[in-house]
C-alpha positions in Angstrom: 21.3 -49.3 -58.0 20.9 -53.0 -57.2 17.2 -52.4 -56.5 17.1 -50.4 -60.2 18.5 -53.4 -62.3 15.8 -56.2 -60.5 13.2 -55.5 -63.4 13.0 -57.2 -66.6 14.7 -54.5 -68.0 17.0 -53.6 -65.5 20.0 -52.4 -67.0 17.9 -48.9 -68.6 16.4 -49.1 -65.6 19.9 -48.8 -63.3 21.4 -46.9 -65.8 18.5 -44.4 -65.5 18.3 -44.2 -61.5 22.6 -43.8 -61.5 21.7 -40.8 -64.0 19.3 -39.5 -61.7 21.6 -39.9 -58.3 24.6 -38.7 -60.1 24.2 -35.7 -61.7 20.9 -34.5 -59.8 18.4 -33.6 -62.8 15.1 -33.9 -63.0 13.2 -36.5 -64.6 12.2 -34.0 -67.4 15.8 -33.5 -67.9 16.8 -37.0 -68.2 14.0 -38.4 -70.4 14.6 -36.7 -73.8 18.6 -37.4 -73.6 19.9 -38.9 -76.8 23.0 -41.1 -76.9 24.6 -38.6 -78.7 24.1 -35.9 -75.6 27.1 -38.4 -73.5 30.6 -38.1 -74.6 32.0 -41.0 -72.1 35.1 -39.8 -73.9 35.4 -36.2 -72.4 33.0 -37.7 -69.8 30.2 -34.9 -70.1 26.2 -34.8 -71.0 24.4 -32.3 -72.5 21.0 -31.6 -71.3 18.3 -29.2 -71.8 17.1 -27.6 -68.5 13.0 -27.0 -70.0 12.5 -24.9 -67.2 14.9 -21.8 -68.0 15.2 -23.0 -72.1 19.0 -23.3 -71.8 21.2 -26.3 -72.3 24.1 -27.4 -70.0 27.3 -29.3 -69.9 27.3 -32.0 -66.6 30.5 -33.7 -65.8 29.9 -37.5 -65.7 31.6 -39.3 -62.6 32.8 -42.4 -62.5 30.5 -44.2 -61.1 27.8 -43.1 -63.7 30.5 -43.8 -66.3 30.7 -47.1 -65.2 26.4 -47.5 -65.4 26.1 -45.8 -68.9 28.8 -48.0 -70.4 26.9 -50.6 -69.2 24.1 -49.8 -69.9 25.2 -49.0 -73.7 26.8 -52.9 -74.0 23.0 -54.3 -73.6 21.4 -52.0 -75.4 23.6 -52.1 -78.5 23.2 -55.7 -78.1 19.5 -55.8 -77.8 19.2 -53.9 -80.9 21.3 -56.0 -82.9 24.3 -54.1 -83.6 25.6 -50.3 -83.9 23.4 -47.4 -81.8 22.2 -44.3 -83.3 23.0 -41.2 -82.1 19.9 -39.9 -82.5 18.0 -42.7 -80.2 17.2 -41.6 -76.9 19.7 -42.8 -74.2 16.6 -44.5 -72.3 13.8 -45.6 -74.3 11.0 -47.4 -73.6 10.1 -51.0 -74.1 8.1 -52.6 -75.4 6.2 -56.7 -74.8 7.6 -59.1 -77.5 6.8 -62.5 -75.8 6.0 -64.1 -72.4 8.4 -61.9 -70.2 10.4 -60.5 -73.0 10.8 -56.8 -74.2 12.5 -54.9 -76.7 13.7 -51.7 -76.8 11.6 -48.8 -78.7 14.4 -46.1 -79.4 12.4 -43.4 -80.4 10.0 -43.5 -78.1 10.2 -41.7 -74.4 9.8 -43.6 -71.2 6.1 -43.3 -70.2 6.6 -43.6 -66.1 10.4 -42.7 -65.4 9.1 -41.7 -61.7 7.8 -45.3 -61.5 11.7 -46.7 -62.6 13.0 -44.6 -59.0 10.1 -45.8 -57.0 10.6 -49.3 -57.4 14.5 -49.3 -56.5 13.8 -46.9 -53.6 10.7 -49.4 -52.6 13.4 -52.3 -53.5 15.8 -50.5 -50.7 12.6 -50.3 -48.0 11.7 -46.6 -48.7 7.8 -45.9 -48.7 5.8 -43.1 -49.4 3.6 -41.2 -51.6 6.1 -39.1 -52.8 9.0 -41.0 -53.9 10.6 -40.8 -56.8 13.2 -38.6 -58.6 13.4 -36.0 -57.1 14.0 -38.0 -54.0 17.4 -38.8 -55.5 17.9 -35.7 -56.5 17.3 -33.8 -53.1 19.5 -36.7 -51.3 22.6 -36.0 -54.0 22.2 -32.1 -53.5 22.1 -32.6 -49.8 25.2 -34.8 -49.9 27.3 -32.5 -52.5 26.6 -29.8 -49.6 27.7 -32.0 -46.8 30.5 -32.8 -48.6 31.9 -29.4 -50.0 31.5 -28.3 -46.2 33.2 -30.6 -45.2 35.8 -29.5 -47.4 35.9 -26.0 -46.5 34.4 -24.9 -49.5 33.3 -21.3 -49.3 30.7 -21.5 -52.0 29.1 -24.8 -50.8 25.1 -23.7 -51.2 26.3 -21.6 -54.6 28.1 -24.7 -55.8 24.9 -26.7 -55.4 22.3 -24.2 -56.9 24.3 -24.4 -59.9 23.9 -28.2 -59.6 20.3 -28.2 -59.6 19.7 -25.2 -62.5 18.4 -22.9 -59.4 17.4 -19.3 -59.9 17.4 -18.8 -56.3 19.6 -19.3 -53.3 16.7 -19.9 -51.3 15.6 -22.9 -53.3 18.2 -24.7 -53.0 18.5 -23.7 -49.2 14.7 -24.9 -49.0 15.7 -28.1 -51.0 18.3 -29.5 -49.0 16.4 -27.8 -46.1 19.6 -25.5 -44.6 20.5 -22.4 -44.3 23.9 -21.0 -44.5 22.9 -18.2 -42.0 
């Protein structure tokens, strides 16, 4: 996340990589959030899965709690005052002076994949293929470890559900394990 916030705009752009690592969506999950999709309250986001059309209810952990109210102080502040429900949760910016940018609420990021490249890059990671889904392979792969480790019977089910899977042999071929 350290590697995330190094940009000029750095607190969208840690908040957005925690979103990413914490509740494993996809970048075309995250993008259209709107601020009011979070409930930091009941600690819970709604997204829309565009894949299967339907809408779901993630639990927001602390840690991501701790990012997105954060990340909500500086934005608030950058534009001037009280947030809109209806503005995305991370816009895009855009060039106002000499190193200087302004949020744009209405308008999607452009190059969200480019936000997780340069804090993996940041953290020594190369590659062609690095971006979200990266993070969100590495966070199914450790929820699996984990709820093994725990003795959980439905580890792999558990996860599937995580990452809006059809099929128990996605996710199996995603975190690359089998259960057999």
């Amino acid at each position: 996340l350290d590697a995330a916030g190094r940009s000029s705009i750095g607190a969208r752009d840690r908040a957005f990589v925690a979103a990413a690592l914490y509740t494993m969506c996809r970048q075309s999950e995250l993008v259209p959030v709107r601020i009011k999709d979070v409930n930091l309250e009941y600690g819970e986001m709604e997204i829309a899965i565009p894949k299967t059309y339907d809408r779901d209810i993630l639990p927001i952990v602390t840690e991501l709690d701790s990012e997105l109210r954060r990340w909500l102080a500086v934005y608030q502040q950058q534009m001037g005052g009280k947030l809109d429900p209806d503005w995305l949760l991370f816009p895009s910016y855009t060039p106002t002076g000499f190193h200087e940018y302004s949020p744009v609420p209405h308008r999607r990021i452009a190059k969200s994949e480019a936000i997780v490249r340069r804090a993996l890059e940041g953290i020594g990671w190369r590659g062609d293929w690095i971006g979200t889904h990266v993070l969100r392979r590495s966070a199914a792969t450790a929820r699996l470890e984990e709820n093994i480790e725990m003795g959980h019977d439905g580890a792999m089910r558990d996860v599937q559900a995580w990452l809006h899977h059809k099929s128990i042999t996605t996710t199996e071929r995603y975190v690359s394990r089998s259960l057999d």
